[in-house]
C-alpha positions as CSV (number, residue, x, y, z in Angstrom):
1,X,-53.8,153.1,71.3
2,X,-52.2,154.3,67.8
3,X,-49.5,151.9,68.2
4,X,-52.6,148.8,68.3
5,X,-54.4,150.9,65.4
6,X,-51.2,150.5,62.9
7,X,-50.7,147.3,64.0
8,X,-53.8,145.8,63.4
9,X,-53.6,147.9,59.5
10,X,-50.5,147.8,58.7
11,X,-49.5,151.6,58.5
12,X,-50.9,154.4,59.5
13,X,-54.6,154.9,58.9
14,X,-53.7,157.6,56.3
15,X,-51.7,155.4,54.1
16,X,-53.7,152.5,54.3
17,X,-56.7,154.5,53.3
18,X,-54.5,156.5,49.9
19,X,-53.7,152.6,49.4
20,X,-57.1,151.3,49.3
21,X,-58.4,154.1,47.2
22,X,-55.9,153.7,44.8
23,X,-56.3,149.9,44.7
24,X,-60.2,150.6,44.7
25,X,-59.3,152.8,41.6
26,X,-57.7,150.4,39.5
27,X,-59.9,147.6,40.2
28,X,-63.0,149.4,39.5
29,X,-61.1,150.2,36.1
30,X,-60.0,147.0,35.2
31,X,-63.7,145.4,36.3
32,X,-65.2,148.1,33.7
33,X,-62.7,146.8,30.7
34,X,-63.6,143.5,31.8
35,X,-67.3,143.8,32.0
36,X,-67.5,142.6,35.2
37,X,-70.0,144.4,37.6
38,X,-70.6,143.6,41.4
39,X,-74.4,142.5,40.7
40,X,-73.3,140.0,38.1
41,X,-71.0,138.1,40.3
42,X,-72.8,137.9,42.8
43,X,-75.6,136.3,40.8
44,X,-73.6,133.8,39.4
45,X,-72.6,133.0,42.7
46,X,-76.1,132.3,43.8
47,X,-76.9,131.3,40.6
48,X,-73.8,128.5,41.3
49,X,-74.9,127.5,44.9
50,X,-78.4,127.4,43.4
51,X,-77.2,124.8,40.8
52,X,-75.1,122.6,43.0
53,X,-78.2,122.5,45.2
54,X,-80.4,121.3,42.8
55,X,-77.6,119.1,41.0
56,X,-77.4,117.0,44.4
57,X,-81.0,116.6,44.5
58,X,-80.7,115.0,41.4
59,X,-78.1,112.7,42.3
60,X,-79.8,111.7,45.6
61,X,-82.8,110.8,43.2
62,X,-81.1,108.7,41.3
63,X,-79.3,106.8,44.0
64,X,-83.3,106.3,45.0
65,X,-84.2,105.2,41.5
66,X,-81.2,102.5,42.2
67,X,-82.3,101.3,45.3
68,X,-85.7,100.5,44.4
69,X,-84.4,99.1,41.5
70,X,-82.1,97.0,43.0
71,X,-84.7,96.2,46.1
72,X,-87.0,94.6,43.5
73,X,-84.3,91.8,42.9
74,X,-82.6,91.3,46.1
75,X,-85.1,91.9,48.5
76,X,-87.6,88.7,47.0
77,X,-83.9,86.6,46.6
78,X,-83.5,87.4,50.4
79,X,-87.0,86.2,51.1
80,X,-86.4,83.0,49.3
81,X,-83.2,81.9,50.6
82,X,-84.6,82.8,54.3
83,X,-87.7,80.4,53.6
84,X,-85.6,77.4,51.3
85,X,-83.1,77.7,54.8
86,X,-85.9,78.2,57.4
87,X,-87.2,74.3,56.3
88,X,-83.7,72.2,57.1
């Protein structure tokens, strides 16, 4: 069972756990020089997924806006060729 236990971590639990502290240690150091706080990236995370969401929205809107447009001309042509062809 130990064997599987370091295996799966790397070292022994001991270790691995002096490694993430220090790790832990000089991230939380470097984040506070930074500015950086947990809270703040994960809202701009959300407020990114919240942006792309609405940003494709938008573009599906104006791929709408396009088609009517485009439906106004073609759709009438289409008409008119059908009926000038139905007559021969």
């Amino acid at each position: 069972m130990s064997n599987g236990v370091n295996g799966f971590l790397g070292d022994t639990p001991l270790r691995v756990f002096i490694k993430l502290l220090i790790l832990s240690v000089a991230v939380g150091f470097l984040m506070s020089v930074f500015g950086l706080y947990p809270d703040d990236i994960l809202f701009a995370a959300r407020d990114f997924v919240v942006d792309l969401w609405n940003t494709g929205f938008k573009a599906l809107g104006r791929i709408g806006d396009y088609l009517l447009l485009g439906a106004v001309i073609v759709v009438p042509v289409f008409i008119l060729i059908r009926m000038l062809s139905y007559r021969r």
